[in-house]
N, C-alpha and C positions, 0 to 999 in steps of 0.2 A: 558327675552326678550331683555331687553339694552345690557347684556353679551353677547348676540347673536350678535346683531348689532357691538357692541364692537369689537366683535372676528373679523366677516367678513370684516370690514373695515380696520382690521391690514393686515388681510393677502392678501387683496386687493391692498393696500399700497406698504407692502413686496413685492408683485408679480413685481410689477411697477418699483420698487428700482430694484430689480436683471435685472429684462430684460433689461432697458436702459442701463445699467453696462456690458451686451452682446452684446456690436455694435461689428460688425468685423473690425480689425486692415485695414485700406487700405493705401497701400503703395503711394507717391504722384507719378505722370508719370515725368518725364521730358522730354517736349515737344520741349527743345532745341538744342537736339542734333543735331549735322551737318552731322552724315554720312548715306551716300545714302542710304545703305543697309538695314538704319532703319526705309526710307519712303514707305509704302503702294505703288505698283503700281496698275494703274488700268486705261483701255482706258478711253474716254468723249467723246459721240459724242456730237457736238455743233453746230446748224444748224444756218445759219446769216438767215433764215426766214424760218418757216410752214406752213406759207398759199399767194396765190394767187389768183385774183380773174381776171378772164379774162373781166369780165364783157356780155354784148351780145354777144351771137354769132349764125350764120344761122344755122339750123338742117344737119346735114352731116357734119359738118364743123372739120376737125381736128385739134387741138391746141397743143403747147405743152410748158411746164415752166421749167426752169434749177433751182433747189434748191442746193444751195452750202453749205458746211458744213466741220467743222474740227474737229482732235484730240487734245480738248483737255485736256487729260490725259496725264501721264507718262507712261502711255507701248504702246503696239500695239493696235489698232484699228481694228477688223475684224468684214464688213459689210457680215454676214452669209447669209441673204437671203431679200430678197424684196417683200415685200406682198400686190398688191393691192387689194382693198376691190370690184373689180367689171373685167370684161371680158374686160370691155372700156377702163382701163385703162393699158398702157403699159409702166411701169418704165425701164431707162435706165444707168446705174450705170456708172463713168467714172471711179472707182479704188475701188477696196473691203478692199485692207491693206493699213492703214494708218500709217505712225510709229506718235509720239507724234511732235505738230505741221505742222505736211502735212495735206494740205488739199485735198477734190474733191468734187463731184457732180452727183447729180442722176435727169436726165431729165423723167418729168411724162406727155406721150402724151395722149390724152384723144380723142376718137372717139365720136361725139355726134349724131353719126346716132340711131334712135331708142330711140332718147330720147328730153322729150322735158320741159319748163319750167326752175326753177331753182334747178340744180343737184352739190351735193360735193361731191366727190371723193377723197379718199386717198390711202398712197401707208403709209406699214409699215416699218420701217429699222431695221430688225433681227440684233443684234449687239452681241461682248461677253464683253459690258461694265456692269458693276450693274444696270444701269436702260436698260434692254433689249432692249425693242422697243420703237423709235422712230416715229413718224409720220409726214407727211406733206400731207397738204390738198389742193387742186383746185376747185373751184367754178365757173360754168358759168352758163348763164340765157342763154338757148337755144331758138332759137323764130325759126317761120316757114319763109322761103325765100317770100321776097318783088315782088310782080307778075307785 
């Protein structure tokens, strides 16, 4: 019984010793290189703000917000498509290619006929950066017109 425990503990041991002795060799990176060709490109969209809040507004009433935003990445920017989440709202794009720091802007006008209360609506930014979409939101408290 002890020779038993004896044995398995050696080769338990053993086993222990060889693996950690099997790390793979990893080369270090060097992260200081200066030439361009060795930087990652890739667009950024970067919005200066994703939400606005109209606050009140009378039933029918149409509003609309200018959301601005830029590239900032080092390649091109291509806003692919514009998706609002609802009929009411109608996104208006001011440039879809952006080279790396140009900016522009996508106006989101929101119809509140047939709606009433507090409504948020969003518009998507289809993009070809690694974080695909984007979003920006508008919020109004719709109330019924003052008789």
């Amino acid at each position: 019984m002890l020779r038993s425990l004896i044995t398995t503990i050696s080769i338990t041991v053993l086993f222990i010793i060889i693996s950690c002795n099997n790390t793979p060799k990893v080369n270090p990176v060097d992260n200081t290189s200066s030439k361009e060709g060795d930087q990652k490109k890739y667009p950024d969209l970067k919005l200066d703000e994703d939400f606005f809040d109209f606050g009140s507004i009378v039933h029918g009433e149409v509003v609309s917000h200018t959301f601005h935003f830029h590239n900032a990445g080092n390649d091109v920017l291509i806003v692919k498509d514009l998706i609002p989440d609802c009929g009411c709202t109608q996104p208006k794009i001011d440039k879809k290619v952006l080279k790396p720091g140009e900016e522009s802007s996508v106006e989101v006008i929101f119809n509140s006929k047939g709606w009433h209360g507090s409504q948020y609506k969003s518009v998507a930014l289809r993009t070809n950066s690694p974080i695909r979409d984007k979003s920006v939101t508008i919020k109004a408290n719709v109330i019924e017109p003052k008789e």
